[in-house]
KOLGUMI-358903 format. One line per field, with one value per residue (C-alpha): residue number from 1; residue in three letters; x, y, z. Coordinates in nm, 3 decimals. Layout:
REM KOLGUMI-358903
num: c(NUM,...);
residu: c(ala,...);
x: c(X,...);
y: c(Y,...);
z: c(Z,...);
END
This chain:
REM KOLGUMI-358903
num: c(1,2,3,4,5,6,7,8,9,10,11,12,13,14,15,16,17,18,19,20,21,22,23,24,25,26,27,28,29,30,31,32,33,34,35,36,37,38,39,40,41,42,43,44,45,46,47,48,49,50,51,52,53,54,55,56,57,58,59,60,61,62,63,64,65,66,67,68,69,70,71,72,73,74,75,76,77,78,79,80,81,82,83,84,85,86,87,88,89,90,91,92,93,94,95,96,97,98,99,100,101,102,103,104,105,106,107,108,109,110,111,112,113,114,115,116,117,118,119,120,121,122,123,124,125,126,127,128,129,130,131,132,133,134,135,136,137,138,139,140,141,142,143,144,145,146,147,148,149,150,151,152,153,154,155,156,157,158,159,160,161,162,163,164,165,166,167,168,169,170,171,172,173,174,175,176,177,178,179,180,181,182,183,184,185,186,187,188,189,190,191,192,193,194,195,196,197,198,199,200,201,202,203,204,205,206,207,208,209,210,211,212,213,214,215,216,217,218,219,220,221,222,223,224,225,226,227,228,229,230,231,232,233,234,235,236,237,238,239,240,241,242,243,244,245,246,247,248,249,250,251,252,253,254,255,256,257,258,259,260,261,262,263,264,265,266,267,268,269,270,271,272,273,274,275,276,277,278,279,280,281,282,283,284,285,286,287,288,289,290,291,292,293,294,295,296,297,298,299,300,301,302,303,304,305,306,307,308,309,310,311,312,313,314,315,316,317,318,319,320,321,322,323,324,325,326,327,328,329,330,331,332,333,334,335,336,337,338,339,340,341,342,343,344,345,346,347,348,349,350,351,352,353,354,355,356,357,358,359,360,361,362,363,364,365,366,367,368,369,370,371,372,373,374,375,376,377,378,379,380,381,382,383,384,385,386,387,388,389,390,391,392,393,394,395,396,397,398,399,400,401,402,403,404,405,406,407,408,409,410,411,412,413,414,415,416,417,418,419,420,421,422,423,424,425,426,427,428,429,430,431,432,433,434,435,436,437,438,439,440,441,442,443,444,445,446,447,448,449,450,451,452,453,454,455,456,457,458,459,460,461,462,463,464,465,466,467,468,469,470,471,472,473,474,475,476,477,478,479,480,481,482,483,484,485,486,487,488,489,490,491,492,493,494,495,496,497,498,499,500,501,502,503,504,505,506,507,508,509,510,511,512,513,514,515,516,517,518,519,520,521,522,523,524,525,526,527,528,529,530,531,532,533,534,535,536,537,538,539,540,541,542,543,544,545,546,547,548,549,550,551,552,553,554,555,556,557,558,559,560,561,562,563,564,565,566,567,568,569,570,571,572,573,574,575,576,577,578,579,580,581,582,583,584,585,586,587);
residu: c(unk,unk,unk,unk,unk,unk,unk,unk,unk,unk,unk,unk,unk,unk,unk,unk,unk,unk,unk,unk,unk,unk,unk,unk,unk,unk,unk,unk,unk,unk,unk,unk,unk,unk,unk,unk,unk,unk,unk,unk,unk,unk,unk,unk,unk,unk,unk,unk,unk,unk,unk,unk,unk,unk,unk,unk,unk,unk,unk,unk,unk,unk,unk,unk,unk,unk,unk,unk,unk,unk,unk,unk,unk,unk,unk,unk,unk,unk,unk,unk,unk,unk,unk,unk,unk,unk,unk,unk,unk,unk,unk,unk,unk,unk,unk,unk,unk,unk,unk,unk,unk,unk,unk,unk,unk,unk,unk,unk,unk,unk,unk,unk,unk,unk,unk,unk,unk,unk,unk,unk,unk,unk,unk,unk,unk,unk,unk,unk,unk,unk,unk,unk,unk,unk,unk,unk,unk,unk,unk,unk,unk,unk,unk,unk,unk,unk,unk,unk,unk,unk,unk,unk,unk,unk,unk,unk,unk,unk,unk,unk,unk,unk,unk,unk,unk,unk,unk,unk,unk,unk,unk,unk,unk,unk,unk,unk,unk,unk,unk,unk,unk,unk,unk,unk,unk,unk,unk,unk,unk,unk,unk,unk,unk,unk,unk,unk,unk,unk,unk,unk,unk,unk,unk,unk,unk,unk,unk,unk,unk,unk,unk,unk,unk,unk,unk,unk,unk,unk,unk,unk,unk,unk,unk,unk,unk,unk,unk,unk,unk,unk,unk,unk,unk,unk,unk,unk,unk,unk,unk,unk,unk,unk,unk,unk,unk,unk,unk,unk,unk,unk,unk,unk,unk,unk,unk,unk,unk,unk,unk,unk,unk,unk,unk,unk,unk,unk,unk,unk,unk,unk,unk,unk,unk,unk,unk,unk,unk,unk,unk,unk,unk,unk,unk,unk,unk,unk,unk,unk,unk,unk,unk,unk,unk,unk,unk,unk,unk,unk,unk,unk,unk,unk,unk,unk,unk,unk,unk,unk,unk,unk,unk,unk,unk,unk,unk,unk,unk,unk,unk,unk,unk,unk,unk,unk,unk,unk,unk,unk,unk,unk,unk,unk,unk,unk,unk,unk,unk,unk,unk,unk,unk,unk,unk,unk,unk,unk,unk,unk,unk,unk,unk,unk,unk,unk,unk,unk,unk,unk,unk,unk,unk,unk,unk,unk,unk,unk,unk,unk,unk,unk,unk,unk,unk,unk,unk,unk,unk,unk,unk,unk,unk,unk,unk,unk,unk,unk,unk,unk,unk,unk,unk,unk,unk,unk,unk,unk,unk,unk,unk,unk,unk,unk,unk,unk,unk,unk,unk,unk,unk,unk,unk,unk,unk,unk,unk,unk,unk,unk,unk,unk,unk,unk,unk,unk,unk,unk,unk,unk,unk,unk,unk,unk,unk,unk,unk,unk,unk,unk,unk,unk,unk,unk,unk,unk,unk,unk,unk,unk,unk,unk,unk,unk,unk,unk,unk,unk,unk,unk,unk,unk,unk,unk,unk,unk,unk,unk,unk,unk,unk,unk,unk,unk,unk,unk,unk,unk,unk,unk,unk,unk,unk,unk,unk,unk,unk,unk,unk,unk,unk,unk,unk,unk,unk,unk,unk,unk,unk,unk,unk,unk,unk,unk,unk,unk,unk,unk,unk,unk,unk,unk,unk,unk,unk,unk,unk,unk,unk,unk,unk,unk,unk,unk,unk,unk,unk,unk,unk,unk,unk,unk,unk,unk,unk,unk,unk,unk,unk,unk,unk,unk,unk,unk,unk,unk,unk,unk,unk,unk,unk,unk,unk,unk,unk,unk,unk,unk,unk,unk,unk,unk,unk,unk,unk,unk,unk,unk,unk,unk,unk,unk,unk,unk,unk,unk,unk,unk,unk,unk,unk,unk,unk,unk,unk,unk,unk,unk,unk);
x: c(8.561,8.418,8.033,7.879,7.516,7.308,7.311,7.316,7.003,6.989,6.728,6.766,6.623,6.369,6.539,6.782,7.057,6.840,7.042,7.374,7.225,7.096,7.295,7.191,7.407,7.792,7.798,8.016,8.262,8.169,8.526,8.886,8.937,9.255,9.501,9.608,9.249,9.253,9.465,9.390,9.429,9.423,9.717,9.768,9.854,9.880,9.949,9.877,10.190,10.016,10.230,10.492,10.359,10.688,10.650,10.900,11.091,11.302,11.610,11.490,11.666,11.607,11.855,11.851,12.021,12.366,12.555,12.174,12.096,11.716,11.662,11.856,11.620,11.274,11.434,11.458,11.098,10.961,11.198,11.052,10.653,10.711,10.987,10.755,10.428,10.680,10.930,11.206,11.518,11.504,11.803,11.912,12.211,12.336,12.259,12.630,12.581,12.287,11.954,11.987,11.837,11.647,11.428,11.325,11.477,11.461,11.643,11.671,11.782,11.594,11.236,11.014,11.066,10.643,10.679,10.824,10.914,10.665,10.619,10.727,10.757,10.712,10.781,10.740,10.814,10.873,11.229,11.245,11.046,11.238,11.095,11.258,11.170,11.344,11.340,11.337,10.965,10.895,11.035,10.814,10.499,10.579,10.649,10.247,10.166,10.370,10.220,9.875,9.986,9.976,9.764,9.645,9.764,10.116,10.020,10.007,10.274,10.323,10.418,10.154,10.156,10.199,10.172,10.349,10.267,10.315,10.134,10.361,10.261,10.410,10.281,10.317,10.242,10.256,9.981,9.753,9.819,10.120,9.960,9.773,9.703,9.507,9.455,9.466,9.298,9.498,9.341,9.017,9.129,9.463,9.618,9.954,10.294,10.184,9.846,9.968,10.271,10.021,9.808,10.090,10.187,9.795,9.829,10.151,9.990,9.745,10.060,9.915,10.235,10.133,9.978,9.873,9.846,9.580,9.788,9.609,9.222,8.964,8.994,9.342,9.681,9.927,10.289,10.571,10.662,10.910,10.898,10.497,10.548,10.171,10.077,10.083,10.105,9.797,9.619,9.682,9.612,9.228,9.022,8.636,8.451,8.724,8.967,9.317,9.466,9.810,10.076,10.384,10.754,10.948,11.139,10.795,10.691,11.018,11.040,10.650,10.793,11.115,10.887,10.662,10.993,11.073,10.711,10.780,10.543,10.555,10.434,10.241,10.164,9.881,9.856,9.463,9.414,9.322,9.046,8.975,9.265,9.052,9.375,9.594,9.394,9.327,9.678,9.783,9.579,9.794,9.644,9.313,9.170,9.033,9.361,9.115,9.178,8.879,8.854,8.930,8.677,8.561,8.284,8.296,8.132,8.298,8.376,8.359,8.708,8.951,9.344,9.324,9.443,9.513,9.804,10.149,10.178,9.973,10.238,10.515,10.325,10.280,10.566,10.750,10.500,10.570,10.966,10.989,10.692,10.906,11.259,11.137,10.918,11.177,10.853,10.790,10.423,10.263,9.926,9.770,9.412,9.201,8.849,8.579,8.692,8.305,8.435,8.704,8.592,8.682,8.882,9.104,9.111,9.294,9.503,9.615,9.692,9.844,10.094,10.113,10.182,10.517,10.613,10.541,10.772,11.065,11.063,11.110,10.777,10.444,10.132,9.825,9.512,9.095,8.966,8.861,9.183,9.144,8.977,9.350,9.536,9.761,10.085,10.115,10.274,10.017,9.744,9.391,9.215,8.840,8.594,8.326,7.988,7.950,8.061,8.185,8.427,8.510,8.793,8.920,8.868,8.976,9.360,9.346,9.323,9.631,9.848,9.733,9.672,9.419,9.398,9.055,8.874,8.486,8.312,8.031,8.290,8.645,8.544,8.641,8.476,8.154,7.860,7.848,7.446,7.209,7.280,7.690,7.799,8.018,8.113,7.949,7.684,7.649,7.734,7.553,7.633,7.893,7.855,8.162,7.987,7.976,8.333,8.459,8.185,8.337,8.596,8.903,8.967,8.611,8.497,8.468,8.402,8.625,8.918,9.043,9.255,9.614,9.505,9.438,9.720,9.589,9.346,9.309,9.101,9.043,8.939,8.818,8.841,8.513,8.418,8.739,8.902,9.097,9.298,9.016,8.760,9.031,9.001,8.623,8.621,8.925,8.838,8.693,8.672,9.003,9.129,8.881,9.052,9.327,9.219,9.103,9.419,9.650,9.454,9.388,9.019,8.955,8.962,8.717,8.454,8.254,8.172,8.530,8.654,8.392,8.492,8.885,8.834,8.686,8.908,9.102,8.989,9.185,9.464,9.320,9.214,9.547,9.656,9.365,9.173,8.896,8.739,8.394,8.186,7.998,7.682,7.808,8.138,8.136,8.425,8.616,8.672,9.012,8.872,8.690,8.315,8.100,7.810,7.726,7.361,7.209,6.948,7.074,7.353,7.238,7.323,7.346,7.243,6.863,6.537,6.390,5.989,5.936,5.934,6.236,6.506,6.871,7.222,7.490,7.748,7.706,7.386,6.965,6.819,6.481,6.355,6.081,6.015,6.104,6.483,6.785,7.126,7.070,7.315,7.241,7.411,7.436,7.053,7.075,6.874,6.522,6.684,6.513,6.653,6.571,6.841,6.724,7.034,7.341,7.340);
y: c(4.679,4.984,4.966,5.274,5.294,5.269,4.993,5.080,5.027,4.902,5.023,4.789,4.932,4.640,4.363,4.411,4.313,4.057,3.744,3.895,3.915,3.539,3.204,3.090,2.795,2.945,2.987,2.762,2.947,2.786,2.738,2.856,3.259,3.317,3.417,3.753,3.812,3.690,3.881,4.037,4.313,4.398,4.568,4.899,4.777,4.419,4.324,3.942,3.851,3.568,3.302,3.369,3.135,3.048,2.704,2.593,2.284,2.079,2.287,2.651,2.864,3.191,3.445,3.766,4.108,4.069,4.196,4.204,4.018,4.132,4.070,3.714,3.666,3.714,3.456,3.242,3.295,3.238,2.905,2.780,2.808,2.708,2.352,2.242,2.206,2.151,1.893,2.066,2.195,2.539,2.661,3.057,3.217,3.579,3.742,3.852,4.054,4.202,4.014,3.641,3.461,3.160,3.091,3.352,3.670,3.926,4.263,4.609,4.768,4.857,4.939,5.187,5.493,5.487,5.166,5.342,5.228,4.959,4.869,4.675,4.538,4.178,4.038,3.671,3.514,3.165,3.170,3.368,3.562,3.894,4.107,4.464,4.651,4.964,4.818,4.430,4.507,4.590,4.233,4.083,4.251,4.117,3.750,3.765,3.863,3.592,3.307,3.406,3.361,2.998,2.711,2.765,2.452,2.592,2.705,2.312,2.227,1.851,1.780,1.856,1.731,2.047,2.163,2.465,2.715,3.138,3.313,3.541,3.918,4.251,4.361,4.761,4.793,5.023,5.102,5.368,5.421,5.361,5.235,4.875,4.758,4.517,4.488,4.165,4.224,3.948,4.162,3.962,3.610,3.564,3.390,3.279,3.353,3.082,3.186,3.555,3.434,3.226,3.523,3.745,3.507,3.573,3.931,3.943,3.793,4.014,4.313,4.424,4.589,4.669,4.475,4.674,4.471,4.520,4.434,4.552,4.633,4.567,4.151,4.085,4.256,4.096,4.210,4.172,4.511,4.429,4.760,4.679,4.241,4.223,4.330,4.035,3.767,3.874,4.111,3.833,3.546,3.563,3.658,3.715,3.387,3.314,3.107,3.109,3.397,3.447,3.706,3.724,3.770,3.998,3.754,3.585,3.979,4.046,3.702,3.826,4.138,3.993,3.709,4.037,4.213,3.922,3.927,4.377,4.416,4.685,4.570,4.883,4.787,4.936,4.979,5.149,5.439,5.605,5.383,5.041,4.994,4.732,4.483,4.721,4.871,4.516,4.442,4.743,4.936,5.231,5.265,5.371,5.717,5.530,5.302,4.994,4.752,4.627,4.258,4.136,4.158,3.858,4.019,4.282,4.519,4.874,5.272,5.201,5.221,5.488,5.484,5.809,6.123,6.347,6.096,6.126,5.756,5.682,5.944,5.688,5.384,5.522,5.612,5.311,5.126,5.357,5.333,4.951,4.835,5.099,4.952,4.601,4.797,4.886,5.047,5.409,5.421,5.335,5.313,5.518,5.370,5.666,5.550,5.513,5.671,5.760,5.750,6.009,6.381,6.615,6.814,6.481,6.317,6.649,6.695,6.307,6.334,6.656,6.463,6.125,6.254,6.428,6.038,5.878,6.111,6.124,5.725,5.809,5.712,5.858,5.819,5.672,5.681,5.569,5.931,6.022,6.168,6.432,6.582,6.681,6.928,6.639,6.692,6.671,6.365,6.213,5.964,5.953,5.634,5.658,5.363,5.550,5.462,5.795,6.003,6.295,6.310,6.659,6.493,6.394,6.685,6.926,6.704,6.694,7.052,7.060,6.882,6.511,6.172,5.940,5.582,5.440,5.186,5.223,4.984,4.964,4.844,4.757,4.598,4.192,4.067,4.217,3.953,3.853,3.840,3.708,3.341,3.388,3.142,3.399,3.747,4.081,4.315,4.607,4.840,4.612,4.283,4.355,4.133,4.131,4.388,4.616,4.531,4.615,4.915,5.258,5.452,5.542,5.833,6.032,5.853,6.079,6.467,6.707,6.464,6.454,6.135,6.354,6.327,6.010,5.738,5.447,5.188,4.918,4.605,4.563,4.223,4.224,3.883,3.877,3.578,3.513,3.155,2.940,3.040,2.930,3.180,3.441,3.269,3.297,3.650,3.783,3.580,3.706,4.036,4.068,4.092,4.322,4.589,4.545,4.595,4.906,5.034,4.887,4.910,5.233,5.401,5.403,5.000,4.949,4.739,4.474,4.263,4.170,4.180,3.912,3.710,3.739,3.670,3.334,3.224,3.244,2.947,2.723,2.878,2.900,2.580,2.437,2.633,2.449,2.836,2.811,3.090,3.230,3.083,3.380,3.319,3.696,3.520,3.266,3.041,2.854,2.425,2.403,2.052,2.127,2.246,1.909,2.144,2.136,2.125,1.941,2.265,2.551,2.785,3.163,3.373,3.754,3.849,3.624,3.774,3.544,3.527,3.423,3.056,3.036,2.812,2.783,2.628,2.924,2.886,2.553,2.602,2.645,2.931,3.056,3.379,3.542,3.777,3.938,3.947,4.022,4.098,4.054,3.801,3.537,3.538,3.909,4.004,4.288,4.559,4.383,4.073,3.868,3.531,3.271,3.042,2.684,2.536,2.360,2.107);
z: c(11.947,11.767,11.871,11.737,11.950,11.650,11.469,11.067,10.895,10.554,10.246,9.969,9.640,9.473,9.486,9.306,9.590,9.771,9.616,9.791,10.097,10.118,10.137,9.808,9.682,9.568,9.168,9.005,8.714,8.354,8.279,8.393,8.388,8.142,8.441,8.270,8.323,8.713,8.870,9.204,9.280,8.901,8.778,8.616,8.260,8.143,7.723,7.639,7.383,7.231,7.085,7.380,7.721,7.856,8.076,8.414,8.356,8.627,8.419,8.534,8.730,8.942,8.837,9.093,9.086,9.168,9.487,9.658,9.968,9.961,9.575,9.662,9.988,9.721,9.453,9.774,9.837,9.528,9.486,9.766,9.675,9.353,9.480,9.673,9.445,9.127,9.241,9.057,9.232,9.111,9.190,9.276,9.214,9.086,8.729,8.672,8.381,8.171,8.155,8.173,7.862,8.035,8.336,8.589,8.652,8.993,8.835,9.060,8.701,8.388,8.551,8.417,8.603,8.707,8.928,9.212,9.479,9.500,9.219,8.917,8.538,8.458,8.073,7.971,7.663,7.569,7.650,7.963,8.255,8.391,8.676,8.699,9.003,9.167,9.500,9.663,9.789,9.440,9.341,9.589,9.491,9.132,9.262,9.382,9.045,8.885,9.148,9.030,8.641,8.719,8.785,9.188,9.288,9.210,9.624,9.718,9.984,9.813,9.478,9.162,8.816,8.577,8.304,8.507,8.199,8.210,7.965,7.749,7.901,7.930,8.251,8.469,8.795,9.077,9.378,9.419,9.749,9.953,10.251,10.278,10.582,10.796,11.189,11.363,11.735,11.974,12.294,12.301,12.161,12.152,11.894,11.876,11.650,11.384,11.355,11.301,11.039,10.858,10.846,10.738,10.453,10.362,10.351,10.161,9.872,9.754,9.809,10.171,10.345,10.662,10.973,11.236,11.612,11.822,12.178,12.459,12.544,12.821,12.800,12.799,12.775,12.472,12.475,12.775,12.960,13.146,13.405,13.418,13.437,13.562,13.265,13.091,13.377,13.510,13.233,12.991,13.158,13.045,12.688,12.566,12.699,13.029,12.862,12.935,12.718,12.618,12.537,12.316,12.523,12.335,12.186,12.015,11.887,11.747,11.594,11.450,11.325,11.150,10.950,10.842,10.730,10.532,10.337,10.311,10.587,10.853,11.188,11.399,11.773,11.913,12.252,12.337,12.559,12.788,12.728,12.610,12.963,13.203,13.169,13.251,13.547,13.692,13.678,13.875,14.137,14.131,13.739,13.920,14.071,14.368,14.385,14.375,14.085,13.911,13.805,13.494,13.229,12.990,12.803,12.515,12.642,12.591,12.675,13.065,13.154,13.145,13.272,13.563,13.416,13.694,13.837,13.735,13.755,13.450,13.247,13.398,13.311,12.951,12.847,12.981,12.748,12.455,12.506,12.557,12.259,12.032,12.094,11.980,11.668,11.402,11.190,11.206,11.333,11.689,11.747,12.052,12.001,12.164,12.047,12.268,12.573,12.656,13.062,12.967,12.949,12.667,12.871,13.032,12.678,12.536,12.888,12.797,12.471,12.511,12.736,12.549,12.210,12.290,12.410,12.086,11.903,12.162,12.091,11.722,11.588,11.450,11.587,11.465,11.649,11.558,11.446,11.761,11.819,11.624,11.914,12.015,11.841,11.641,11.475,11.077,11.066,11.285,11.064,11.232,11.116,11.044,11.160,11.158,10.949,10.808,10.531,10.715,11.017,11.213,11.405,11.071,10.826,11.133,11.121,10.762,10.741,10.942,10.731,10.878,10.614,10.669,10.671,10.553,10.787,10.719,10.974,10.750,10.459,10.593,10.912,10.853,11.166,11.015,10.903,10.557,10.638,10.848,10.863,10.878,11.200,11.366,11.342,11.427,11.334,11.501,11.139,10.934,10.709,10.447,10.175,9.938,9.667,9.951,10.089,9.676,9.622,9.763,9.723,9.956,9.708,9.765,10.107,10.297,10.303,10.294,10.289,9.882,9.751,9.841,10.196,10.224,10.316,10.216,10.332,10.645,10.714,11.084,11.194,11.558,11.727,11.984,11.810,11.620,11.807,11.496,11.240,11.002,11.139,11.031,10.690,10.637,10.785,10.594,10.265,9.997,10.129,10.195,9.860,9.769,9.993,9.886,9.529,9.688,9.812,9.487,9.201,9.031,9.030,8.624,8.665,8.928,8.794,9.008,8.716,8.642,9.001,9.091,8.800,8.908,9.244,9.167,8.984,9.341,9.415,9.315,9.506,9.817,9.793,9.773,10.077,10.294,10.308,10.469,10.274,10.251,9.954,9.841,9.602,9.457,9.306,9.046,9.235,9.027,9.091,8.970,8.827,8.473,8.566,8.717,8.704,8.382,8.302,8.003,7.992,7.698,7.792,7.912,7.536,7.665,7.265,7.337,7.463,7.749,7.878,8.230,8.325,8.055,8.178,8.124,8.260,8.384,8.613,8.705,8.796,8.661,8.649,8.588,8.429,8.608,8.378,8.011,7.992,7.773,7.829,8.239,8.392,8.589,8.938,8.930,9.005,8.711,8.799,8.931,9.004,8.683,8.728,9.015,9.142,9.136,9.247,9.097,8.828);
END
């Protein structure tokens, strides 16, 4: 757990964002968003073609690029959301020459040179949908953004009545940055294969490509070494609170990493040190200075353990871990950790790294690390990852000026395991509460000082599991704020707007719904019912164009609300500037 010693005060200015930080009743969305307007994250250029919605009958088909296994694999994906909530049979079979003329189409030819390799082109008309991408992740990206152009309970795992309608578009898209990432911590609860697939299947639709593991720290120890077989047989056998633990044989992590492969993820281990190492030091004496192994620890309490740097064991026991965690990891990253090590010196944390880095590399991958270690003297290719709750970073600035990238983690804005506010039933803290204005309001590209948008690699959401048991506290930690990073990382700058984000991420809803999300009902978001609007009041409709005195009264968003002083033009539900209207509840 990053626990920085202060805990972050907050000034709000008036009261202008006292409504976000309350649990007032969730706003209910007036009607249906029009799905080209609903898209998360929001793509670089979408063109309604009116006059052109093209609708799925049990006779479409899913044509894919010819000769390609992957492209073939993402039509097989797609057939089977859309089977299963359609009923029809939607079968997939090669294009075998040009662009077919009906149903869907997966095409690795004809893409606009800008998508990349990431990106992609999607065109619907009334007779056909075609998806042109330059690679099969590009496909896939372009499949999420298809899903969300219809209804959300095309997500339902039993059979729906449709309409099953696709608005005619022309639609160019490619990410901002190439990195998207989000850490799962299974150190201090561990949660098993499903629970991590489910959550991967989560990621992958909102174009995340990257899931970073958090596999060993003080409470418990998470992946099979088999030189070091204590490791996990007695370092895992416990988590935070004393229950029983867990850890994944190799066969379970590569069988983790092959289902992310399938969604275009990258999996990136992370093994902590020299600190953050109380598992591994209980599970082997020899780990220790004074050759005594301490007991194992249940608690979250941090920066009191340290792996011993002058003994040549610890080099043996580290590189064994690098060598065997990198044969199973088929990415190109691995993740050193290196935060916290407040019961390492200076001189022993540069003296480690100085020794461990060389490892990484000879197993053929790059390192990451939490910014602190920046305090070495890192290669170019290696990516410090900022957590702090500041603006500036030496440890970071000092790498980028020697060639490093940077992925964004702001504690104060990334961190998932973060409170939404006060009266949120689990979850941390210690950097503040991050509503989901404040999760969407900053920007990767001018975070931090010194570090410009070409340094930066892209952007991570870390969700640490101290209070994290079931997959659905995942969901209501991860959801809504999840998206919003990765509307961070995707969608260019010039479209950043909270106003319309808010109203596109409500309109999630629906979808989420119908995958049994247990997602976060945030009184910033107008959510949307995916049943009409039961919340309609019998009181006037809010006009933006009238002039209201206080004590004025009217129906938005499901719900009453009541001026409290001279108004026009200020939105209910969004506080305006002085926070003008009172909530009095739903309908």
């Amino acid at each position: 757990m990053k626990t920085l010693k202060a805990r972050l005060g907050r000034a709000f200015v008036g009261v202008a964002l006292l409504a976000g930080a309350t649990t007032a009743a969730a706003p209910v969305a007036d009607a249906a968003t029009p799905p080209l307007q609903a898209i998360v994250p929001v793509p670089v250029s979408v063109r309604a073609v009116t006059g052109s919605d093209h609708t799925l009958t049990a006779n479409t088909k899913i044509y894919t690029q010819a000769g390609s296994a992957q492209a073939k694999a993402v039509g097989d994906y797609l057939a089977g959301i859309f089977r299963a909530s359609t009923g029809f049979p939607l079968p997939v079979s090669d294009a075998l020459s040009g662009t077919p003329a009906d149903g869907i189409s997966l095409l690795l030819s004809g893409a606009d040179s800008r998508v990349g390799d990431q990106g992609y082109q999607l065109n619907s008309t009334s007779a056909s949908v075609v998806l042109r991408a330059t690679t099969a992740q590009g496909l896939f990206g372009g499949v999420q953004t298809l899903r969300q152009l219809l209804p959300g309970k095309i997500e339902s795992s039993t059979v729906q009545q449709g309409p099953w309608t696709i608005p005619g578009a022309d639609i160019l898209d490619y990410p901002r940055f190439g990195y998207r990432g989000a850490m799962l911590d299974v150190a201090r609860h561990f949660h098993p294969v499903a629970t991590v697939k489910r959550y991967i299947d989560q990621l992958a639709q909102y174009k995340i490509n990257n899931l970073h593991l958090h596999l060993a720290d003080d409470q418990g120890w998470r992946i099979q070494i088999d030189s070091w077989p204590r490791l996990t047989t007695y370092g895992g056998s416990t988590q935070v609170g004393g229950g029983a633990g867990g850890y994944y044989t190799k066969a379970q992590y590569a069988e983790i990493v092959n289902y992310a492969a399938s969604r275009f993820i990258t999996v990136i281990p992370e093994i902590d040190m020299p600190g953050h190492t109380n598992a591994a030091l209980a599970s082997y004496a020899e780990l220790n200075c004074n050759n005594t192994a301490p007991p194992l620890r249940t608690d979250t309490a941090v920066g009191y353990s340290s792996l011993c740097i002058s003994k040549e064991i610890t080099y043996t026991f580290v590189n064994d871990v690098i060598r065997e965690v990198a044969a199973l990891t088929p990415g190109p990253y691995f993740h050193l950790g290196g935060d916290e090590a407040q019961a390492t010196s200076d001189a022993d944390y540069r003296t480690f790294m100085n020794r461990v880095l060389p490892m990484v590399a000879a197993a053929g991958k790059q390192v990451v690390g939490w910014h602190e270690i920046g305090k070495a003297t890192l290669p170019a290719t290696a990516t410090p990852q900022f957590w702090g709750t500041t603006t500036s970073s030496t440890e970071v600035s000092n790498a980028v000026a020697r060639g490093s990238k940077v992925i964004l983690s702001p504690a104060n804005k990334a961190y998932l395991d973060m409170k939404y506010n006060s009266s949120t039933p689990i979850g941390l803290s210690w950097a503040g509460y991050i509503e989901v204005q404040d999760a969407y309001n900053w920007n990767p590209g001018a975070y931090l000082s010194g570090v410009p948008e070409s340094a930066v690699r892209g952007v991570e959401s870390p969700l640490w599991t101290e209070t994290v048991v079931t997959p659905a506290n995942i969901d209501y930690l991860a959801f809504p704020r999840l998206p919003a990073h990765a509307e961070l990382g995707w969608s260019p700058w010039s479209t950043h707007d909270w106003n319309t984000f808010r109203v596109r991420l409500g309109a999630q809803a629906p979808r989420w719904q119908a995958q049994g999300l247990d997602y976060y009902k945030s009184s910033q978001v107008p959510w949307e019912t995916g049943s009409g609007n039961p919340g309609t009041c019998s009181l006037p409709a809010w006009d933006r164009a009238s002039v209201y005195t206080g004590g004025a009264t009217v129906s938005h968003n499901g719900h009453k609300w009541t001026a409290q002083w001279w108004t026009q033009g200020e939105e209910p539900g969004t506080t305006g500037q002085w926070g003008v209207w009172r909530d009095n509840g739903t309908c």
